[in-house]
C-alpha positions in Angstrom: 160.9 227.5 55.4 163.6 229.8 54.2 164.6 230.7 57.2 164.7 227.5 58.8 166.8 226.1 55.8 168.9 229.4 56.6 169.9 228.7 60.1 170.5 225.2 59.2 173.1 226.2 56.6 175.0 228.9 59.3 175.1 226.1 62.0 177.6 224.3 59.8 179.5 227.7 59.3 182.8 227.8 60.6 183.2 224.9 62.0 187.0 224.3 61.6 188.5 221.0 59.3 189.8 219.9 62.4 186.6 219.8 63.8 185.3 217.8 60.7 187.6 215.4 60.9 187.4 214.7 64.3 183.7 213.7 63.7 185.0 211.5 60.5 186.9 209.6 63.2 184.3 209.7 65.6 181.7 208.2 62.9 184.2 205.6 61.6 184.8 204.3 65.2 181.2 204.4 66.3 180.1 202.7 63.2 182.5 199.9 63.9 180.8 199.8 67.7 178.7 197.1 66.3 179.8 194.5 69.3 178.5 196.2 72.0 174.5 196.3 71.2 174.7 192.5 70.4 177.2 191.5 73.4 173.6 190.7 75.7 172.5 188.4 73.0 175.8 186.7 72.2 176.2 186.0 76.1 172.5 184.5 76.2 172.2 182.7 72.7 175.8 182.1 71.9 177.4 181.4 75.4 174.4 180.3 77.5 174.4 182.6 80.2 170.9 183.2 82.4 169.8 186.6 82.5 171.4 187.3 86.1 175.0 186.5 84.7 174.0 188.8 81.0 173.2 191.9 83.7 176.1 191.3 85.8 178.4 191.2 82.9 176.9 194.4 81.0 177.0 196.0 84.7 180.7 195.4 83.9 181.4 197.0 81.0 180.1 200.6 83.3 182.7 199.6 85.6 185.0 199.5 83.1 184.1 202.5 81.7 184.3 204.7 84.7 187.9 203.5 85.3 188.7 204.4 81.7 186.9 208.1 82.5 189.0 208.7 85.3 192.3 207.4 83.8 191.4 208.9 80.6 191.4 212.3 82.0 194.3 211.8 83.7 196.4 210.4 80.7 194.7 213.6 78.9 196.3 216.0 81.2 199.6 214.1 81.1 200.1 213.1 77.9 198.1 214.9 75.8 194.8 214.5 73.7 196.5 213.6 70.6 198.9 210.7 72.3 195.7 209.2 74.5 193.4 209.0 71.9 195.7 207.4 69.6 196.4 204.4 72.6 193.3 203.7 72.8 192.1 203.4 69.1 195.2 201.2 68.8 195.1 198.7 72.0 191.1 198.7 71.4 192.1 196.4 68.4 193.3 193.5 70.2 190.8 193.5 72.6 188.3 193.0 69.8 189.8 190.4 68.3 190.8 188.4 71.5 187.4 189.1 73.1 185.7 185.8 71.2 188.4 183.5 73.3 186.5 184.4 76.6 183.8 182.2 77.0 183.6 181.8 80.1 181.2 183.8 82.3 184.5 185.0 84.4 186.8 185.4 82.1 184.3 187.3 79.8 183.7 190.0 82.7 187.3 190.7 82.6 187.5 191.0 79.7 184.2 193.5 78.8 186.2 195.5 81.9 189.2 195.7 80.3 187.2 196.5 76.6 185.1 199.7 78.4 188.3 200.4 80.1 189.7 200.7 76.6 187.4 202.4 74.6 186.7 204.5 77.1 189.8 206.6 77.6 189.4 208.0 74.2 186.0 210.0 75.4 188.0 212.5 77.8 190.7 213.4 75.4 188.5 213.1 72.3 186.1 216.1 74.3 189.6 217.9 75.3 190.5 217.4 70.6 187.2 219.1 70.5 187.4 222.2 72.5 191.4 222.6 71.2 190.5 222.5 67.5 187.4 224.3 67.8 186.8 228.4 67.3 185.5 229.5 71.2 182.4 230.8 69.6 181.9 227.2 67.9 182.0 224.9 70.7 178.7 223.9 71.2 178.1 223.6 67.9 181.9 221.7 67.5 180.2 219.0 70.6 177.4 218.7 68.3 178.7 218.0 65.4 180.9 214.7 66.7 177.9 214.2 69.1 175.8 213.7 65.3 178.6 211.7 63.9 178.0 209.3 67.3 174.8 209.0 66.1 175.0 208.4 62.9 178.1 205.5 63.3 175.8 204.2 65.9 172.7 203.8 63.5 174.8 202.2 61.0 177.2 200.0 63.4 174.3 198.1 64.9 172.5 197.6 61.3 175.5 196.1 60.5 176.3 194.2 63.7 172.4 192.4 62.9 173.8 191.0 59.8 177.0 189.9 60.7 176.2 188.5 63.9 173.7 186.9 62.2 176.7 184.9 59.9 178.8 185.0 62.5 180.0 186.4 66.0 183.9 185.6 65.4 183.4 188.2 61.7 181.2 190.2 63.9 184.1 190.8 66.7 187.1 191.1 63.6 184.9 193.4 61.6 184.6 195.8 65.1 188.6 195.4 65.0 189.4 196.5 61.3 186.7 199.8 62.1 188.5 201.1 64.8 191.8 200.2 63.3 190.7 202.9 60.5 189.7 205.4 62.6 193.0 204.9 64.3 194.8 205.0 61.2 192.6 208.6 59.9 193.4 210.6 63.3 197.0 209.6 63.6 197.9 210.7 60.3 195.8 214.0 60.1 196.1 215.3 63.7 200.0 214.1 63.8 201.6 217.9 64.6 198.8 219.7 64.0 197.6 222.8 66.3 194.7 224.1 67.2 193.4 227.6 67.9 195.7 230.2 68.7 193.6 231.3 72.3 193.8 227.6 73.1 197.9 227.5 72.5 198.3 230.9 74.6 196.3 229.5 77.3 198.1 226.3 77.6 201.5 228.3 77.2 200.7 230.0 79.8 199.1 228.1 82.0 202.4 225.6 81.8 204.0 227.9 84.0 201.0 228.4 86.5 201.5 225.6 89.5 198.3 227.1 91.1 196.0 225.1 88.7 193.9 222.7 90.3 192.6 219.5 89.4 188.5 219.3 88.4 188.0 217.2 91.4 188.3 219.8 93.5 186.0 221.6 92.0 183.0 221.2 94.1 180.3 223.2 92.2 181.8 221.2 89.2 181.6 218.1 91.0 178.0 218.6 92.2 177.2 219.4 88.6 178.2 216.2 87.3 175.8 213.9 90.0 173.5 215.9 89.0 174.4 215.1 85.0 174.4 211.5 86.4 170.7 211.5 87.3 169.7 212.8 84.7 171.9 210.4 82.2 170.3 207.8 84.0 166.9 208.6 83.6 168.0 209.2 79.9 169.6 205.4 79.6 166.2 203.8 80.2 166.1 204.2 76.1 168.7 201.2 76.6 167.5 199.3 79.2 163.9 199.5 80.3 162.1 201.0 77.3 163.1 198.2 75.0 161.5 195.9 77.5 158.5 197.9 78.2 158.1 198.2 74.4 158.3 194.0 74.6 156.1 193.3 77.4 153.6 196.4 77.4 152.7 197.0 74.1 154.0 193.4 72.4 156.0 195.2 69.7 158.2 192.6 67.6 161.8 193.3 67.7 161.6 194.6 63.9 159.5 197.8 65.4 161.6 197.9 68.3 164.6 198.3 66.3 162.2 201.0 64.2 161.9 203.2 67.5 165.3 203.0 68.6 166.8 203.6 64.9 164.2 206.7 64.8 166.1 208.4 67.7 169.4 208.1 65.9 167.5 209.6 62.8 165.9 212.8 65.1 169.1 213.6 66.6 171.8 213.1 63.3 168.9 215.4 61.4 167.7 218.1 64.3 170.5 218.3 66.7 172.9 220.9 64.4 169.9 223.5 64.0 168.4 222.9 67.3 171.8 223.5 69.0 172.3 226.7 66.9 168.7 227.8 67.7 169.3 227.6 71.2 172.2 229.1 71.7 170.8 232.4 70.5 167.7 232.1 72.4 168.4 230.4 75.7 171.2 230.9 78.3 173.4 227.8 78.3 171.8 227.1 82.0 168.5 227.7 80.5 169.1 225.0 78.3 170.5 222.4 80.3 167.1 222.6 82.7 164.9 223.0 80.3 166.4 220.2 78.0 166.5 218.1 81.6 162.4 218.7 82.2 161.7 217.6 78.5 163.1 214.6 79.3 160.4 213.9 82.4 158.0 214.9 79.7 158.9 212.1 77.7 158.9 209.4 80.5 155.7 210.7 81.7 153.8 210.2 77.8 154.7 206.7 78.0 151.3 206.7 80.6 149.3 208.2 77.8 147.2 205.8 76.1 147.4 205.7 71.5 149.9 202.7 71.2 152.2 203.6 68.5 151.9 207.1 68.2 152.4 207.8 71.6 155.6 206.2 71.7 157.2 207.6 68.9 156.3 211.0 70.6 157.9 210.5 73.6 160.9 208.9 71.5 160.7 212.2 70.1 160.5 214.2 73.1 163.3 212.3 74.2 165.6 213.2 71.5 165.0 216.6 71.9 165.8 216.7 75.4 169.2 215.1 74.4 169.7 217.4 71.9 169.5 220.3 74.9 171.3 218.8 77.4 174.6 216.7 76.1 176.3 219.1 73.8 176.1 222.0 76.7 176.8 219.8 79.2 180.1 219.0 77.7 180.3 223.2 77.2 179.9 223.8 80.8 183.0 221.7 81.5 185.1 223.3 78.7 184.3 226.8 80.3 185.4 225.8 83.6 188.9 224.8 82.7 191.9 225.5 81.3 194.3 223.9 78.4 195.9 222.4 81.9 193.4 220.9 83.2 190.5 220.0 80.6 191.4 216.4 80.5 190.1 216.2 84.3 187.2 218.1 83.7 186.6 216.4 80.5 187.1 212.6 82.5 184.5 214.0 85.4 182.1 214.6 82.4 182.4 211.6 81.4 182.4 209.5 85.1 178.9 210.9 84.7 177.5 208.9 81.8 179.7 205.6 82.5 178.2 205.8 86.4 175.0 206.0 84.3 175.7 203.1 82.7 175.7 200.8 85.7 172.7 202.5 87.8 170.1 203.0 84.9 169.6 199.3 84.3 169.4 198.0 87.8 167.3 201.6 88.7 164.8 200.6 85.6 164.4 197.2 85.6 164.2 196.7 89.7 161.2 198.7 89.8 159.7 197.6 86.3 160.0 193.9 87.8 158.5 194.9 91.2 155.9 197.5 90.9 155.4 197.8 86.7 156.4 200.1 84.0 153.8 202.7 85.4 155.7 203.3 88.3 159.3 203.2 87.0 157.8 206.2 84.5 156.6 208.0 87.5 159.8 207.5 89.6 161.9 208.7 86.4 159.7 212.0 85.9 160.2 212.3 89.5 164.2 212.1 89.3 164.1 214.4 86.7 162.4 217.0 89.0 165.6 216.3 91.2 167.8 217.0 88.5 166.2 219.7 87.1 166.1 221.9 90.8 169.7 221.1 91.2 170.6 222.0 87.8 169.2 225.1 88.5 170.6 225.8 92.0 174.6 224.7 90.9 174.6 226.6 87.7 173.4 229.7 89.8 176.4 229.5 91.7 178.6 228.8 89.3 
């Protein structure tokens, strides 16, 4: 137990303050991301929108978000982390506040592009903060750290979005505003002429003056990397999409458990991802890793065919978690070690094309083939995807 307790304590160690900061703002904002969980309900209850119109709208908010990757990584590159983060904290707070004003089903898909768009611009440069302010021998553990502070603002933004939206949308869409408003406020003031490590200033002094660097979408290996990050993520979104549904219609869990499950998976990864991360990285290759956090994750999909009810599904919630835990935080390292101070932003954007593409396959994928052949098969047809994955993990990292 000792021990344990031991490498828990050294995977906080030298983390910089930069790097603790940067999760502060990462927590603050994601804790304020209370609209998003509830925006499927307030279309349905609030607006009166039919299911096909709710999945075509959410379908919108990943096209929105793969837009923002893309020019996020560009305005990353361009402009710099610091400058591209700080537009969109800011212009995210109108959006928020104006978004109640769209009710109608058109309008409102505009508008959840233009929010994604938004919001997501922040996720290349805020990946680019991380790997500036960060020690080299840290940066796993730096991704993991804000990765834990996602968690954790996520756990508390939707407990707080229930009870708000429960008053009252219009306080539920301000209250989002005034969140991000702070987190803007926090990272403009602290990072404002800061720098980071002194290998990541010579590198980018000296890559300045190199016209030879090239763009991470020309990185085929890299490129080939990332689909294969996109299966998996969209496996991995079926805790978003499907599984609440399956949850619903297979084993007739009220929404109070479902919330239960889902607020669980925050609690495994804010708790276990830290000394799992710093375990790993002295056992396994960071390959190694990556596939073998990728196969835990067909584990997981396949135990949801085990019989036990309850139990069963909190361990493959569990299984899960730990498969995230493996794969996101040295998924982002894979990128980081690829580029250079000139170019992160695009490798950083690619990253993240990966999980916003995600976002739009994973809930037509899941809920196509729960609706026309059952949950059994959409289980089975994950696992099998993950197989995909895993062998092309495997055969890309080994050239790379």
């Amino acid at each position: 137990m000792n021990r344990i307790w031991q490498s828990y304590l050294d995977s906080y160690r030298g983390l910089s303050k930069a790097t603790w900061i940067l999760a502060l703002v990462m927590l603050i904002n994601r804790s304020g991301a209370m609209v998003i969980p509830f925006l499927g309900v307030y279309m349905s209850t609030e607006l009166g929108f039919d299911l096909r119109q709710v999945g075509f709208a959410l379908s919108c908010f990943g096209i929105g978000a793969i837009l923002g990757s893309l020019v996020g990584g560009w305005m990353t590159d361009k402009l710099g982390h610091y400058t591209t983060q700080n537009i969109s904290l800011f212009l995210s707070v109108p959006v928020f506040i104006l978004l109640p004003y769209f009710r109608d089903f058109e309008s409102l898909c505009f508008a959840v592009i233009g929010l994604s768009f938004i919001t997501e611009v922040f996720r290349p440069a805020n990946s680019a903060s991380v790997s500036y302010y960060a020690k080299p021998q840290n940066l796993t553990r730096a991704f993991s750290l804000n990765r834990m502070a996602l968690n954790l603002g996520f756990s508390i933004g939707p407990a707080m979005g229930g009870f708000l939206a429960a008053y009252s949308y219009n306080i539920l869409f301000y209250t989002n505003a005034v969140m991000v408003f702070f987190a803007g406020i926090v990272f403009f003031f602290f990072f404002r002429g800061r720098k980071g490590n002194d290998l990541a200033l010579q590198s980018k002094a000296l890559e300045a003056s190199n016209p030879t660097v090239k763009s991470a979408y020309f990185d085929k290996k890299y490129v080939l990397f990332s689909i294969f990050l996109t299966i998996y993520a969209t496996c991995f979104y079926q805790l978003f999409s499907s599984l609440p549904l399956f949850y619903k219609v297979s084993h007739l869990l009220n929404e109070t458990n479902i919330g239960f499950l889902i607020a669980f998976s925050g609690i495994i990864v804010f708790g276990f991802e830290m000394i799992i991360v710093h375990l790993a990285e002295k056992k396994f290759s960071l390959s190694q890793n990556i596939i073998i956090g990728t196969a835990i994750c067909g584990v997981s999909f396949l135990a949801l065919l085990l019989p036990g009810g309850l139990p069963i599904l909190y361990f493959a919630m569990f299984l899960l978690c730990v498969s995230e835990i493996m794969v996101l935080p040295f998924s982002s390292t894979v990128g980081v070690n690829r580029s250079t101070a000139a170019n992160r932003g695009s490798y950083m954007a690619i990253n993240a094309l990966a999980f916003s593409a995600a976002h739009v396959f994973s809930p037509l994928f899941g809920t196509t083939i729960a609706e026309k052949y059952g949950f059994d098969v959409l289980w089975i047809a994950t696992a099998a995807l993950i197989v995909i994955a895993s062998i092309g993990f495997y055969w890309v990292m080994k050239k790379m």
